[in-house]
N, C-alpha and C positions, 0 to 999 in steps of 0.2 A: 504494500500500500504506500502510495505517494501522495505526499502534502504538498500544497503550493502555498508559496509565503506571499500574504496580500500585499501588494505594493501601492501606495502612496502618492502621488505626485501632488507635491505641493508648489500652487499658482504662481507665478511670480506676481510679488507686490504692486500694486495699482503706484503711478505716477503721483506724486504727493509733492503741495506746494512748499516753498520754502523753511514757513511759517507754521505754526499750530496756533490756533484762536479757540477761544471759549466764552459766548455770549450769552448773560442772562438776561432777559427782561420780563419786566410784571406791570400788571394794571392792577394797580396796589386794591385790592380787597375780590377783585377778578381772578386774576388768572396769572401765571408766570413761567415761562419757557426756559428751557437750557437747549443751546446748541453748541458743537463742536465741530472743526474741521479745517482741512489747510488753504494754505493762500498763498500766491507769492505774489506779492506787489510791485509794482511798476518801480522802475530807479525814480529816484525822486520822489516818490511816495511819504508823506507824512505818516504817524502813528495817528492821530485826528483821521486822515482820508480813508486810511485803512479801516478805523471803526466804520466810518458815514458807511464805506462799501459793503462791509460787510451787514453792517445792521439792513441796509437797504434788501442783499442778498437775504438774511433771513424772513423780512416783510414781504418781499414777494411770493412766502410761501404758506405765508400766515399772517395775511392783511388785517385781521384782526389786530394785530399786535400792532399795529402802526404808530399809534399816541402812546404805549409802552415807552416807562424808563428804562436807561438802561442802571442796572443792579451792581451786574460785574461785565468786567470786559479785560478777559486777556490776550496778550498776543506776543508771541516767542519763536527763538529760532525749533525751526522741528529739528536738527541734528542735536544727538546726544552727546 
């Protein structure tokens, strides 16, 4: 009797921007979201521009949140 040993293939990792970001916002007694994920911003890019982009990126997918503060907002090199 022969066993075959299951093999694996693990995907190569998806293309991933620069940066890592982590946005929160809430409509204080409403509601409040956490998103995460990468970015790589333009040369010349401010940390300011970067939020407005991103926050915008998040609103267009939860227009609800539009008038949402923002809580937290990080944003870092993604290399370790």
């Amino acid at each position: 009797m022969t066993t075959q040993n299951a093999q694996t293939t693990i995907p190569a990792p998806a293309a991933q921007g620069s940066h890592f970001w982590v946005l929160t916002l809430e409509l204080p007694g409403r509601a409040a979201m956490t998103q995460n994920g990468t970015y790589t911003p333009p040369v010349g890019m401010t940390r300011y521009d970067a939020h407005q982009a991103i926050r915008q990126y998040v609103i267009a997918d939860h227009p609800e949140m539009a008038r949402a503060t923002t809580v937290f907002f990080a944003l870092e090199s993604n290399q370790l």
